[in-house]
C-alpha positions in Angstrom: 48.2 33.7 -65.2 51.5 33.4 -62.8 54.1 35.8 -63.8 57.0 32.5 -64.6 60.4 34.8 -66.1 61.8 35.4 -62.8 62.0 31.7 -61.1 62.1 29.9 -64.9 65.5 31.8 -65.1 66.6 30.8 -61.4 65.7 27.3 -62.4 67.4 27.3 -66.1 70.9 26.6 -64.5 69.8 23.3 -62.6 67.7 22.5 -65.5 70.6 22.5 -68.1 72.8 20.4 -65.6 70.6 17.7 -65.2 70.1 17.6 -68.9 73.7 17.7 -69.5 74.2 14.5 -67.5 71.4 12.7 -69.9 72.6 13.8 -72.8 74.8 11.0 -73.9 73.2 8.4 -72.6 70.6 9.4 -74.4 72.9 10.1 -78.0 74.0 6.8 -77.2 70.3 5.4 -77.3 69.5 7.3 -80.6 69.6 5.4 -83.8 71.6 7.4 -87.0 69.5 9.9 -88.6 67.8 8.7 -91.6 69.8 8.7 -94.6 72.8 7.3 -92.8 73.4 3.6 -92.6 71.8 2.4 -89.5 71.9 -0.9 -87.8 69.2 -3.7 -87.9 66.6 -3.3 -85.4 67.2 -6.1 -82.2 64.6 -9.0 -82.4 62.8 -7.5 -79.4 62.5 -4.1 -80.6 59.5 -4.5 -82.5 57.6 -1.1 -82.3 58.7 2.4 -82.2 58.2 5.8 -80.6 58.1 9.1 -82.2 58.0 12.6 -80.8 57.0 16.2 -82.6 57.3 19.7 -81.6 55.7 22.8 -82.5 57.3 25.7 -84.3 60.3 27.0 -84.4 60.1 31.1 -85.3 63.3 33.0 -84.5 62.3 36.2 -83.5 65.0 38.6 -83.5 65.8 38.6 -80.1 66.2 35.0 -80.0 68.5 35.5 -83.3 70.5 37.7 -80.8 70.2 35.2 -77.9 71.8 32.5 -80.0 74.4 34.6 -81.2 75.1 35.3 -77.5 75.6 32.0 -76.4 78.0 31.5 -79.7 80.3 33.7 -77.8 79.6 36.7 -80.8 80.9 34.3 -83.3 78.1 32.9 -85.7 74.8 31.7 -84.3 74.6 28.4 -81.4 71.1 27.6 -81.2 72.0 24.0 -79.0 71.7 25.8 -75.2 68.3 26.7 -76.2 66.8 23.1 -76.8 69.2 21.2 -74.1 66.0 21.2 -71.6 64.8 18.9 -74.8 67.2 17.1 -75.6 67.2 14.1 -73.8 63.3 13.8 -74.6 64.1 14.4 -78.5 67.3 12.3 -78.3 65.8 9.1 -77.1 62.8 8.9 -79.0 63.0 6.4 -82.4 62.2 9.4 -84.9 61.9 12.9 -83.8 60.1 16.1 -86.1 60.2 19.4 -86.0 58.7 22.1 -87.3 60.7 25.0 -89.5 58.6 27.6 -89.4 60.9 30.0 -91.3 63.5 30.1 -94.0 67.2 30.6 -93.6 69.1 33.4 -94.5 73.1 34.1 -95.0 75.7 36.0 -94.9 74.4 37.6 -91.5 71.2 39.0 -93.3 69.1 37.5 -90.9 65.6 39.4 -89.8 62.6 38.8 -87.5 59.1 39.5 -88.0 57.3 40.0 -90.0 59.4 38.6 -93.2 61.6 36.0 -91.6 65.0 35.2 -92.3 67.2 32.8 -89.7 70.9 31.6 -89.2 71.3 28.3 -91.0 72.8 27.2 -87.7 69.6 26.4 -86.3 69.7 22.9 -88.4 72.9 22.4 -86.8 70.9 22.7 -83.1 68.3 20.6 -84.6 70.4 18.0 -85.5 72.3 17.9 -82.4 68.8 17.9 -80.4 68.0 14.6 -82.3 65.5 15.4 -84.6 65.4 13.3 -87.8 63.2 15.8 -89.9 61.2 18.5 -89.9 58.2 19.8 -91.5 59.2 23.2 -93.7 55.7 24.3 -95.3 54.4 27.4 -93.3 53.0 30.9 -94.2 56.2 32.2 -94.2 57.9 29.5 -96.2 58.3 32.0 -99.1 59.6 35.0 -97.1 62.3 35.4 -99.0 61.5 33.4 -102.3 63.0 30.5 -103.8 66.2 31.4 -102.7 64.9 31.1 -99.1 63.6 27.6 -99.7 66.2 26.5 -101.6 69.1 28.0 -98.5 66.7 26.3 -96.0 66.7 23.1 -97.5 70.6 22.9 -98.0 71.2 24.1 -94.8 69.0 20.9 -93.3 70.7 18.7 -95.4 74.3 19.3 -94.6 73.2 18.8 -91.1 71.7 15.4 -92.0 68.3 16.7 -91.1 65.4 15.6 -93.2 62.4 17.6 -94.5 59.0 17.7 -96.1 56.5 20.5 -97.2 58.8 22.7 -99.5 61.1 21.5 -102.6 63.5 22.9 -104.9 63.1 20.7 -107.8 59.7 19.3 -109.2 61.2 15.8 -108.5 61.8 16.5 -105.0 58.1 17.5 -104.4 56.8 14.7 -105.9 59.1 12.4 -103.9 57.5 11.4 -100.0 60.0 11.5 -97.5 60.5 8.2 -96.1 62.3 7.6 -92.8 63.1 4.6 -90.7 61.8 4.0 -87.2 62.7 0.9 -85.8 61.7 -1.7 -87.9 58.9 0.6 -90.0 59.1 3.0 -92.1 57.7 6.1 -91.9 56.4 9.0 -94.4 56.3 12.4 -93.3 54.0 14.7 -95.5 53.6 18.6 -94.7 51.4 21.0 -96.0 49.7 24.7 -95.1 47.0 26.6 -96.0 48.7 29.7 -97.5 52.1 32.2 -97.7 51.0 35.6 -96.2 50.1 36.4 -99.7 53.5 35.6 -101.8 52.3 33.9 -104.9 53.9 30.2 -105.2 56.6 31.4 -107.7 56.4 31.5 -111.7 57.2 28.3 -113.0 58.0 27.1 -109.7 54.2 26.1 -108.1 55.5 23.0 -106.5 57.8 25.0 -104.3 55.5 24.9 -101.3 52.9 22.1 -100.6 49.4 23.8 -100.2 46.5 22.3 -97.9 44.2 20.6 -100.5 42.1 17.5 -98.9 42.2 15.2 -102.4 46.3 16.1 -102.9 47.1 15.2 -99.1 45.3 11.9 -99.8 46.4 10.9 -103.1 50.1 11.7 -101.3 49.5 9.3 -98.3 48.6 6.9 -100.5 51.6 7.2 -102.7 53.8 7.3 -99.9 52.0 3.8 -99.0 52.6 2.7 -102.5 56.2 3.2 -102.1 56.7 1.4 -99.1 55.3 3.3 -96.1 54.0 1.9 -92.7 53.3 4.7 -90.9 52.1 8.1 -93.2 52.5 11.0 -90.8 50.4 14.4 -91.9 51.8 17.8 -90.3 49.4 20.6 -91.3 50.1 24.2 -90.5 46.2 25.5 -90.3 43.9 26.9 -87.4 43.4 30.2 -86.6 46.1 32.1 -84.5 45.6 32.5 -81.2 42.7 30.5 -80.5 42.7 27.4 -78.2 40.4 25.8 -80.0 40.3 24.0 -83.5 38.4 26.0 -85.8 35.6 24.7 -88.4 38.1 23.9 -90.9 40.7 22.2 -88.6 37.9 19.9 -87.6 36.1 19.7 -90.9 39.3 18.4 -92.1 40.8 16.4 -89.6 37.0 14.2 -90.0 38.0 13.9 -94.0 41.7 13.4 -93.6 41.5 10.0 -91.0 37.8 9.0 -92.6 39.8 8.0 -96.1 40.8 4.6 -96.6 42.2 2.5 -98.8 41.6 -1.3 -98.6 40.1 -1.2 -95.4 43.3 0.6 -94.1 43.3 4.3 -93.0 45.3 6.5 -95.2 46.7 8.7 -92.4 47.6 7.1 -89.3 48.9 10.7 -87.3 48.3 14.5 -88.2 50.2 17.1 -86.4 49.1 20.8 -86.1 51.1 23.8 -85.9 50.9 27.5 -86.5 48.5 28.8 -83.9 51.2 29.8 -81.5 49.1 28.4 -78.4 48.7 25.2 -77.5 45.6 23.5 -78.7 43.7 20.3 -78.1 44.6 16.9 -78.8 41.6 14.6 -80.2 41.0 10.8 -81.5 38.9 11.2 -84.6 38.0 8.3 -87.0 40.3 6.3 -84.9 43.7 8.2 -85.5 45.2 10.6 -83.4 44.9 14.3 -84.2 46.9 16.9 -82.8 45.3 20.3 -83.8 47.9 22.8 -82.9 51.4 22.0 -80.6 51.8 25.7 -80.2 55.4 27.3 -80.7 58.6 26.0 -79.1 60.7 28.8 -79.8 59.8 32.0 -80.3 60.2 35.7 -79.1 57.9 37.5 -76.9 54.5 37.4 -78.8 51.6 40.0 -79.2 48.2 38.9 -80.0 45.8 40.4 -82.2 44.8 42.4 -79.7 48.5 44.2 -79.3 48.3 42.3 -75.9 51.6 40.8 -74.8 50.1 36.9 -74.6 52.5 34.0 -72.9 50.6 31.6 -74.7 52.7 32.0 -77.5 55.7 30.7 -75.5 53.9 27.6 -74.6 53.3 24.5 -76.2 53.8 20.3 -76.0 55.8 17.7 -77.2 53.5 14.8 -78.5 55.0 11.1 -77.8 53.1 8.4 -79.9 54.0 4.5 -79.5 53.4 2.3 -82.3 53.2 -1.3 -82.6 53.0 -3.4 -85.5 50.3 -5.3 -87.1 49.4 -8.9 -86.1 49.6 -9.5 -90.0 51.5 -7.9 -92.5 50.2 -5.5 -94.5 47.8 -4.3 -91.6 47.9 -0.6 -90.1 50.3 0.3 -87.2 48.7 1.2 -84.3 49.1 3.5 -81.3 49.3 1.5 -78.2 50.6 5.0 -76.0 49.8 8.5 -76.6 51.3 11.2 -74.3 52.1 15.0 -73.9 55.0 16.8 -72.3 54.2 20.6 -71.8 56.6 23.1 -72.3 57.7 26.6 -72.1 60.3 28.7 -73.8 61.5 31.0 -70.9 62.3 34.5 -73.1 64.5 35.5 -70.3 66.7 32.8 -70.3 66.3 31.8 -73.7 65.9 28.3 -73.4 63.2 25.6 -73.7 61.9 23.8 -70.4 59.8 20.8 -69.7 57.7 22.0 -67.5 57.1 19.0 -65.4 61.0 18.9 -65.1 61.1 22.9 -64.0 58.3 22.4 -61.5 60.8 19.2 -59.7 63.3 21.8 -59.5 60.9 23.9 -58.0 60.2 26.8 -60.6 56.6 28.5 -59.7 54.7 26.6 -62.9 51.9 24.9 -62.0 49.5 27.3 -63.2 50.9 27.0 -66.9 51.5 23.8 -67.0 48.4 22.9 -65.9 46.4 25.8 -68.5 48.3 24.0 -71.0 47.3 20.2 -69.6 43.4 21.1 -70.1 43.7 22.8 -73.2 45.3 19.3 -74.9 42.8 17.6 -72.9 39.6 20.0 -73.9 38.0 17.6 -76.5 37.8 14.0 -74.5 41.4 12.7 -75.2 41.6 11.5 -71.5 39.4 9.4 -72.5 40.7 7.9 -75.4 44.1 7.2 -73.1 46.0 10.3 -73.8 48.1 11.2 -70.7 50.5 13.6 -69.7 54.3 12.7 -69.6 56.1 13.1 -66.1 
């Protein structure tokens, strides 16, 4: 593996120019976030792009980094995703995932029970992301209250959410965003809490990865208006490359159910790993088992192996087009992948294929990460990777 800190932080400085200059262009480009009044769609825009990210787990020295580059005052987490921004920024609807909860009044921690400055939804907004999925193994780190801060915090910032809820009505409701001229349902689930029982009285708090409840969801959200249901899953096993049994077991289940003849998930997206892995067209619909972690500090593995895996990942890009008739499914006319790195030195995410034109020594990662997504066929299937 090529030892990337030393030229990735040469590099950060051009990077971080040349996104500067895109920047509002691009904001220009981006429709209002969902939940604000937002223009009808031109005549000619008829399908729509979307773009997701991996997780977002503030480490406590990227706590520290953000409150460096806030000048000591409060918490700026916008440097650190400019070398995304203009990719984020221009796509129709953008998603993240929230790996952790929020915290406040500058009790903020790391590992291994997270809590993170609420400022991070104000980066997120300003990136361009619309929502982000919130339903992780740490989403009860610090209890309701955790869930409850997180969620207010991603509201004020106009950033929408799915996975965890503080009300029974609000986990029962999908959340629908617009795209162009569809609209899209973004459903989040994951397979446990580190432990931390779902709270008393409270067991709709987090959505938990059950195959008939993520169906009977996708179908609701259809039911109340959705074109495009959108599934992100934290599952898989940590670490590992590739999907495991139950990634793959489920990802068969998940894009086998229909309903009239139409697929009840038409995109999953993985997270939780913290490496990138592959990216696969099962039953049809795209499947993106793990998009490995866009911000995070320096990781261990299980081994107590210091593993630059866990600062790598991809952005997924998916086209849509609509039906020939209505009532038909949306379908994927482009699927591509942008590799990425989070340099720890510099503290900031980079698109690799960006970094290497400005001549950072990162070929060898980006190209571990390009055969990873492209282990299981997708090549095949048309998936290519972004320049």
């Amino acid at each position: 593996m090529v030892n990337t800190r030393r030229p990735l932080a040469l590099a950060v400085t051009v990077l971080l120019a040349v996104a500067a200059c895109q920047v509002q262009e691009s904001r220009e480009e981006k429709r209002p976030a969902p939940g604000r009044p937002a223009p009808s769609a031109p005549p000619a825009r008829t399908g729509f792009t979307l773009v997701a990210t991996g997780d977002v787990l503030p480490h406590t020295s990227v706590i520290e980094r953000a409150r460096f580059d806030a000048g000591g005052r409060g918490h700026d987490f916008r440097p650190m995703l400019d070398g995304v921004r203009a990719l984020v920024s221009r796509a129709d609807l953008a998603l993240c995932h929230m790996e952790t909860v929020y915290g406040a009044n500058g009790d903020y921690t790391g590992y291994p029970a997270f809590k993170s400055p609420p400022e991070i939804a104000e980066g997120l907004a300003a990136t361009g992301y619309d929502g982000c999925s919130t339903a992780s193994n740490h989403s009860l780190d610090d209890g309701p209250a955790g869930v409850r801060r997180t969620l207010d915090a991603l509201d004020g910032a106009g950033v929408r959410h799915a996975g965890t809820a503080r009300t029974p009505e609000e986990a029962t409701t999908p959340t629908l965003l617009r795209a162009g001229r569809a609209t899209v349902a973004h459903l989040a689930y994951t397979y446990g809490t580190n432990g931390y029982p779902l709270p008393q009285g409270q067991p709709w708090s987090v959505n938990l990865i059950d195959e008939a409840r993520v169906v009977a969801d996708a179908r609701a959200a259809r039911r109340a208006g959705a074109d495009v249901v959108v599934v992100s899953l934290h599952w898989g096993t940590e670490w590992q490359d590739a999907p495991d049994d139950r990634q793959l077991t489920l990802a068969r289940t998940l894009t086998a159910s229909h309903t009239a003849g139409r697929p009840d998930v038409d995109l999953i997206l993985g997270t939780h790993a913290h490496v990138p892995q592959a990216y696969e067209k099962v039953n049809g619909t795209w499947v993106v088992y793990g998009m490995g972690d866009q911000i995070a500090g320096e990781m261990v593995n299980h081994q107590g192996q210091r593993d630059p895996r866990g600062n790598q990942s991809t952005v997924a890009r998916f086209t849509f087009a609509p039906p020939a008739t209505p009532g038909a499914r949306w379908n994927v006319t482009r699927a591509e992948f942008v590799p990425q790195l989070f340099d720890i030195d510099a503290g900031r995410v980079l698109d690799l294929n960006h970094a290497l034109a400005q001549g950072a020594d990162v070929r060898g990662v980006r190209d571990r990460i390009r055969d990873v997504v492209l282990s299981r066929g997708a090549a095949s299937d048309g998936l290519t990777m972004a320049e």
